[in-house]
C-alpha positions, -999 to +999 in steps of 0.1 A: -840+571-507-872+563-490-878+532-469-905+525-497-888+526-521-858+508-506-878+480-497-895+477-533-861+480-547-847+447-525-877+425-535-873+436-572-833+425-566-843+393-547-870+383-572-847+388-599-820+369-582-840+341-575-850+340-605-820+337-623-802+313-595-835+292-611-828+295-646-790+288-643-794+260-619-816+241-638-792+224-660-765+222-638-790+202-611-804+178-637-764+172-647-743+168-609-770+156-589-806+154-579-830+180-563-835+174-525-859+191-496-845+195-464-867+205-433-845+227-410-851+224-373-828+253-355-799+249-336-775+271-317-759+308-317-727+316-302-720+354-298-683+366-300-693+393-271-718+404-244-728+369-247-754+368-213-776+394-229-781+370-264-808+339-265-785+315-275-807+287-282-827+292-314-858+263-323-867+268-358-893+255-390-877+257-419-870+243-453-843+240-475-848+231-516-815+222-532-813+226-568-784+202-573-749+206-552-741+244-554-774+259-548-802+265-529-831+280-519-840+283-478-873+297-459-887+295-424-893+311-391-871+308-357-863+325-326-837+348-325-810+358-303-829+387-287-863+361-286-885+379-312-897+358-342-876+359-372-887+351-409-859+346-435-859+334-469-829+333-492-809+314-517-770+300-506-745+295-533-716+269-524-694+267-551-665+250-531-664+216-515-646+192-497-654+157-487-693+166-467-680+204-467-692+231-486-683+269-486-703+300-499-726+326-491-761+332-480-783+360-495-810+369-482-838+386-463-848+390-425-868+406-401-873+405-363-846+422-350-853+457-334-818+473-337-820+467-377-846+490-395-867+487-369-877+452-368-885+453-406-868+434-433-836+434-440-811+420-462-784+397-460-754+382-468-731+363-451-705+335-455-715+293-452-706+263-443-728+231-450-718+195-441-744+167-454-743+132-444-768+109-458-798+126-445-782+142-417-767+179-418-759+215-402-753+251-420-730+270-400-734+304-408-705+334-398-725+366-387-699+391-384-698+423-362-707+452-382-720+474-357-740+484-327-770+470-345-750+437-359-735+416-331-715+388-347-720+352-337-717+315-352-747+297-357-759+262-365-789+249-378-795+213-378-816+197-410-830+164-421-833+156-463-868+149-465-869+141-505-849+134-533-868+145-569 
């Protein structure tokens, strides 16, 4: 398969994706609770190896729209652990909870990174853990080692609720 048509492929799957997480979230969000924007402002990375040769400090812009308590839509910009520029956009779906907790996955796409296609997007998907407060919280997201190109590392991002709707 071509990187063309690879990459027209993933946005066709995202789009559709996002899409339906949409649709099917609608009810639900009106229902268990109200829509929120969050405004995510980086946080940290901690590699599981070669840990001197990562940026382990990562600032970031981003923004979060929840679409009730099991999904939600995220977007932005940071630095990564090898200090490129990394844009992401993605939807999380936490279906478990427990107290502030809540447990899913993240799917998404990426780019910035040399060692994966080159720098170019990418997709994702990767297990979650969000804790909310108020209007205090932090995603923790497991990277896991997949290879010589995916070094696996915990990170946290730390976000502010901006809006209730």
């Amino acid at each position: 398969m071509s990187y063309r048509l690879f990459k027209h492929s993933l946005w066709g799957l995202f789009g559709t994706v996002t899409v339906l997480l949409i649709i099917t979230s609608s009810a639900s969000a009106q229902e268990a609770e109200k829509s929120s924007l969050w405004l995510n402002a980086g946080g940290f990375s901690w590699h599981f190896e070669e840990r001197a040769q990562f940026n382990e400090v990562n600032p970031a812009l981003g923004f979060e729209y929840h679409l009730g308590s099991e999904w939600m839509m995220v977007s932005g910009r940071y630095k990564n652990s090898v200090n490129r520029k990394t844009s992401y956009f993605g939807a999380a779906y936490t279906p478990l909870s427990w107290n502030h907790l809540r447990f899913g996955v993240l799917l998404g796409v990426a780019d910035g990174y040399p060692k994966l296609n080159q720098g170019k997007w990418f997709g994702m998907l990767t297990p979650v853990v969000i804790y909310e407060n108020g209007r205090f919280g932090a995603n923790l997201i497991i990277i896991p080692t997949i290879s010589e190109s995916v070094k696996g590392a915990l990170a946290v991002q730390f976000k502010f609720r901006l809006a209730e709707f």
